[in-house]
N, C-alpha and C positions, 0 to 999 in steps of 0.2 A: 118923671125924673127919678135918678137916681137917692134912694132916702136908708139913712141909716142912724136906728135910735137906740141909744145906750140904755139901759136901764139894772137898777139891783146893788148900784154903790152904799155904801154905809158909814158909819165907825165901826169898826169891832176889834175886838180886843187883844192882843197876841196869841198867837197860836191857836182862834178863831177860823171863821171860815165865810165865804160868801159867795155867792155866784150872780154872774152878770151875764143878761141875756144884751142881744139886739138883734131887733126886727129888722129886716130886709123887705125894702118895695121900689120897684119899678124898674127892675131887671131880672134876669133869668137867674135867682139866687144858685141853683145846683150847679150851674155852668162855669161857678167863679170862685177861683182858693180865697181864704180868708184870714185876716190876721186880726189877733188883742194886739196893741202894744198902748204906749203908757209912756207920760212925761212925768217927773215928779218938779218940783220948787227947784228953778237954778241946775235943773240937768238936761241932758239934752236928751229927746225922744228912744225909748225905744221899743223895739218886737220885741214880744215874749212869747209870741204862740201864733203855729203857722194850720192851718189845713187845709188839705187838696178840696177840690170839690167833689168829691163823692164822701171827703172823710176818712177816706181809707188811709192815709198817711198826714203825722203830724211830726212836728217837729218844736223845741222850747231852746230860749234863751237859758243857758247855765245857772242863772238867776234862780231861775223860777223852776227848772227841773225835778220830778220828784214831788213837788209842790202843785201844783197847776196843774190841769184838763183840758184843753178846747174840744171843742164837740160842736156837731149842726145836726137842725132838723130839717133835712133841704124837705118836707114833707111840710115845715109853717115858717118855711124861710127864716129861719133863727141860729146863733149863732150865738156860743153859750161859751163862759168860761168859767171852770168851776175851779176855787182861789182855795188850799185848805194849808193850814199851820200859819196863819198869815202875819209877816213880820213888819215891824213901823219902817224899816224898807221898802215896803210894796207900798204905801203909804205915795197917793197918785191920781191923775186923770188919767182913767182909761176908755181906749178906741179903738171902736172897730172900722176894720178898715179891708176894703177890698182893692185887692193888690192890683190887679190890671186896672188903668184909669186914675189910681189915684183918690179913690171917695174915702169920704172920711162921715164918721158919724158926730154929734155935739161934744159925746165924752161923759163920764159916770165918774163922779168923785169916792174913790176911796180913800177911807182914813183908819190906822193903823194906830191903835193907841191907847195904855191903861188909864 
């Protein structure tokens, strides 16, 4: 079955940094775009970071532009978001998620804050 596991959330501090992986098992991970998004306390969901399946093209919520990376290693099924200048705004559960189907991973707490 479809599995998808967050990992890499933290505290860290303002204008910090942090990257969060998640592992892909039991689909053809290169065959499928992939998205971070993220709920924070009392908002409602959203994408912050899109990529095709090869990688070749990404795309960012306004939010996070300038700010943010997604990346994959269809080569260890992994799906990486690397988070840098990071403000108690980003301050959230973040998920990966593969767009066709609908999966969703458990989610990686970050927390934003001196």
């Amino acid at each position: 079955q479809v599995q998808l596991v967050e990992s890499g959330g933290g505290l860290v501090q303002p204008g910090g940094s942090l990257t969060l992986s998640c592992a892909a098992s039991g689909f053809t991970f290169s065959s499928y775009d992939m998205r971070w998004c993220r709920r924070a306390p009392g908002k409602e969901r959203e994408c912050v970071a899109h990529t095709t399946s090869s990688g070749s093209s990404t795309t960012y919520a306004d939010s996070v532009k300038g700010r943010f990376t997604i990346s994959r290693d269809n080569a260890k099924n992994t799906l990486y978001l690397q988070m840098n200048n990071l403000k108690p705004e980003d301050t959230a559960v973040y998920y990966c998620n593969r767009v066709s189907g609908n999966y969703w991973g458990q989610g990686t707490q970050v927390t934003v804050s001196s």
